[in-house]
N, C-alpha and C positions, 0 to 999 in steps of 0.2 A: 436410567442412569442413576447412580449413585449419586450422594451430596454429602459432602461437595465433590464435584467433579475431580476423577483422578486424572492428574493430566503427564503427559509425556514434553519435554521440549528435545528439539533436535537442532543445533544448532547453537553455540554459545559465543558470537561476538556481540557486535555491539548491541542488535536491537534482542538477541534471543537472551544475553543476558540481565537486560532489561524487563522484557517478558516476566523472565524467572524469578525475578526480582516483587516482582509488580504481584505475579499467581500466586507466589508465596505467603500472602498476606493477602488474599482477596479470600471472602468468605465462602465463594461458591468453588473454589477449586483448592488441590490441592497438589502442590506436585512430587512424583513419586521417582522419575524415572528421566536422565536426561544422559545427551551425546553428544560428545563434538569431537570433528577429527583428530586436533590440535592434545595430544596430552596434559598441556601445561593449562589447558583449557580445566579442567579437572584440580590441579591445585590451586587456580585462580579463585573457582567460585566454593568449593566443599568448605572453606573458613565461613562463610557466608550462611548455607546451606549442606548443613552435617546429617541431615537424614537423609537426602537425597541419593537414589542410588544410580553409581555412573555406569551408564552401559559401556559396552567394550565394540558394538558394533549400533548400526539402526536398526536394525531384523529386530535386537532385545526390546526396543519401545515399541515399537510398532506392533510388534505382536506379541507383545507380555499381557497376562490377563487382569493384571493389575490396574493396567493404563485403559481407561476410558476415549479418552482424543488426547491429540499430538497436535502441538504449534511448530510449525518447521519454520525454522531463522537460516536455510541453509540455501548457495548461490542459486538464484530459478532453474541454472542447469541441471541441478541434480532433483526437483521438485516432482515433475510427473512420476518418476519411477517410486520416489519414498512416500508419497503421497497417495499414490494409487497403488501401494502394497497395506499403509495404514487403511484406505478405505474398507480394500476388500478385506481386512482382517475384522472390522467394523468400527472398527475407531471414527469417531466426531475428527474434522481438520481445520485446523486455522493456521493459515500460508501468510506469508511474507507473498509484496508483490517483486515483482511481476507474476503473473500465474505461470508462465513458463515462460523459455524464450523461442522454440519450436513452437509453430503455433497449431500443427497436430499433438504435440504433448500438449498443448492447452486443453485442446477440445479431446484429447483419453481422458483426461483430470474430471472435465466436465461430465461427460459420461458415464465416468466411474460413480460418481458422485452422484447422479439421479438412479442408476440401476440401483446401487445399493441402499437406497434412503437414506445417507449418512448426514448431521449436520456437517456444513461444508461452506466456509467463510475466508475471506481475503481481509489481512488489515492496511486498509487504506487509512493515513490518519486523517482524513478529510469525510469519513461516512459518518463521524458523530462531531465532529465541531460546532460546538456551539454559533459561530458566525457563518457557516452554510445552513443550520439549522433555520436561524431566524432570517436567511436571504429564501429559503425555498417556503417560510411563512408567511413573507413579505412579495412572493410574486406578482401577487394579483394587482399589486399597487403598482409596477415598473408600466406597464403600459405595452406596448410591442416593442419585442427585444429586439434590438438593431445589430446584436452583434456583442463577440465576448472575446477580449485579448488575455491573452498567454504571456509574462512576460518573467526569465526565470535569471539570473546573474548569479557566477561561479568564480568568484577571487581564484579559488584553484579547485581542482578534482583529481581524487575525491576531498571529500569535504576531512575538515579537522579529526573532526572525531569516527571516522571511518578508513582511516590511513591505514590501518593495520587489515584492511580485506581490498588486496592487490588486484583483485580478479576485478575491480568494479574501476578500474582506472584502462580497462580492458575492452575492446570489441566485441568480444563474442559473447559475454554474458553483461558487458557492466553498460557504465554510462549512465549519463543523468536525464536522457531520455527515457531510459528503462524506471530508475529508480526514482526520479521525483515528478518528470513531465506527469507520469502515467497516474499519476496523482489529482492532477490539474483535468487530465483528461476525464478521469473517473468523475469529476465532479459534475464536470459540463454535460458527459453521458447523463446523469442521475435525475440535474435539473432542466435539460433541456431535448434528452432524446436522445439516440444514437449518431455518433459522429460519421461522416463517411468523408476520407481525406479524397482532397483534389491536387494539391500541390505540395508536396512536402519532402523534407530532406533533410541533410546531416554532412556537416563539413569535419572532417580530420587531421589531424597533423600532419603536414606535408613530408616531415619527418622519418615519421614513422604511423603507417595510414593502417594499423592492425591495432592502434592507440581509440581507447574512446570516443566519442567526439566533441568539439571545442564550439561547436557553433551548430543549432537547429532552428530551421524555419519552415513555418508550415500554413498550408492555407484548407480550412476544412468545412464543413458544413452541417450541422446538426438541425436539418430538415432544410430549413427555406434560410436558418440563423447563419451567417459568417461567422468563424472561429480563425483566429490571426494565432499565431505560435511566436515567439522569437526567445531565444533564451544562448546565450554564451559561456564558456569559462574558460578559466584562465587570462582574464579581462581584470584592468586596473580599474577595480569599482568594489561597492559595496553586494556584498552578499543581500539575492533581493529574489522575491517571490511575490507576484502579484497576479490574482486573477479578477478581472472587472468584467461585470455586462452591464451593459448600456441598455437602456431602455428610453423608449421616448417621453415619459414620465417617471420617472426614476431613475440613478443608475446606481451600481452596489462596485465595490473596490473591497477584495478580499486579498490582505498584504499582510506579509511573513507569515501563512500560516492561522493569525489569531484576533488581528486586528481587521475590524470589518468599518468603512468609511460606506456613508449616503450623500449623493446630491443630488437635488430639485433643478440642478441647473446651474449652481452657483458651486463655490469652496466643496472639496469633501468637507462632510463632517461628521466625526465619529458616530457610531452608534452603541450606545448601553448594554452589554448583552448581562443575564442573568442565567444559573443556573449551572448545571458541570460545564467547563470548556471542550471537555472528550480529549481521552487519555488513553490509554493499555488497558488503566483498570476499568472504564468503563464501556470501550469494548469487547474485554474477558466477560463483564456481564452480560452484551447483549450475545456473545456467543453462548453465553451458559442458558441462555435464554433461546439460542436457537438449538439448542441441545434438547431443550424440554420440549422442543415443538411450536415455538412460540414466530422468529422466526423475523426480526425486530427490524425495519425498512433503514435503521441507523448501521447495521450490519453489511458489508459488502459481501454477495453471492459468488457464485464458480460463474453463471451467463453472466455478470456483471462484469468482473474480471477479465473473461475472455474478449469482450468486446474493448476492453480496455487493451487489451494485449495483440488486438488486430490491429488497432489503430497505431498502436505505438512502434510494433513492427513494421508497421510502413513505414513509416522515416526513415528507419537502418535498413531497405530491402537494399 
């Protein structure tokens, strides 16, 4: 591969123009080549980014010889098919989750992905956080884990700053099972094994039941561990993200994302963390890292993903 990497982005709302934003100024990439369906998408960011050349379809990134790998910011429905054209073209990929919503388009993606040796990465923004970092350094101290609750609160959905991608306030590709539980779950996979659901589900708008859903509860198992789910929206409450294990000597509280709480039994109390918190751009590194072969465990994989993407299709079967 070249250096810095030439990269392609497909996709420009919220997080793909963020990405773009973020690759543009990282030392190991550079980006050459980006798409989105949206026209207006194109006068939005070219003030921004004036060398940037706008493709007119995906075929142009994907298999322009310019582009090295492609970040696709685009809905999971449209992912197996762009994603497993970049591969086979031999482009590096870094995917928006969910890996799919078909969970044989999951497992083409995976597939693709090991035939053709390609670096092949999901961003989860939970695979390099600094407060999962220093919970999966601190296990050995928890003692036996008794158990891990899921607990996720949505004032409305979609969330503020996602208003303008209609498809995720949707059944068939969106929801906040897809897009943030599967977050939560990716974690618990990582740190504590594979999940295998026992009891799980998803409540909808009585209204209108092809609406996302308002309400998910689940009961799962990651080996011999209990895993509890509960998460709502469109609930008069605070915007809230929390994931706790319990340990019989320890237990760790990971809330909004960043803030990581310990207790011995008594008050949480915070915990000191040092070092990056894990961002886009330090992601983009460890994907440029898994581009040279290096291959970085803060990185989320294609089997990693898909296992996140079984679990999470089960609540919506």
């Amino acid at each position: 591969m070249p250096s810095p990497v030439r990269l392609g982005v497909v996709g420009l709302g919220a997080m793909g123009t963020e990405v773009l934003r973020v690759a543009a100024g990282h030392p190991e990439f550079t980006v050459v080549r980006v798409f989105d369906v949206d026209p207006a998408a194109e006068d939005r960011v070219r003030a921004a980014h004036p060398t940037v050349a706008f493709a007119r379809e995906v075929a142009d990134v994907v298999a322009a010889p310019d582009v090295d790998a492609v970040y696709f910011a685009t809905p999971p429905a449209f992912h197996a098919e762009q994603v497993v054209a970049a591969i086979t073209a031999g482009k590096a990929v870094f995917c928006e989750k969910p890996l799919a919503v078909d969970l044989a388009d999951g497992r083409r993606m995976v597939d693709a992905a090991a035939r053709h040796g390609v670096a092949a990465a999901v961003n989860f923004a939970l695979s390099d956080r600094d407060g999962v970092l220093e919970v999966e350094r601190r296990l050995p101290e928890v003692g036996e884990v008794r158990g891990v609750d899921i607990r996720l609160h949505f004032p409305r959905w979609p969330r503020q700053f996602q208003s303008h991608a209609t498809w995720l306030a949707r059944g068939e590709q969106g929801g906040f099972v897809r897009e943030v539980l599967s977050h939560f779950v990716y974690l618990t996979d990582r740190l504590l094994g594979p999940l295998t659901p026992v009891d799980v589900g998803v409540d909808r708008p009585r209204d209108d039941p092809g609406a996302s859903e308002v309400a998910a509860r689940g009961f799962l198992r990651a080996g011999d561990v209990p895993v509890h789910v509960s998460a709502f929206s469109g609930i008069a409450a605070p915007e809230l993200y929390e994931w706790v294990l319990w340990g019989s000597e320890r237990s760790y509280l990971l809330r909004n994302w960043g803030d990581l709480l310990v207790s011995d039994g008594g008050e949480w109390t915070p915990v000191a963390l040092s070092g990056p918190r894990g961002s886009e751009a330090t992601r983009l590194s460890h994907f440029a890292a898994a581009i040279a072969g290096r291959h970085p465990r803060e990185l989320a994989d294609f089997p990693s993903a898909l296992r996140v993407q079984e679990v999470v299709e089960s609540f919506l079967a």
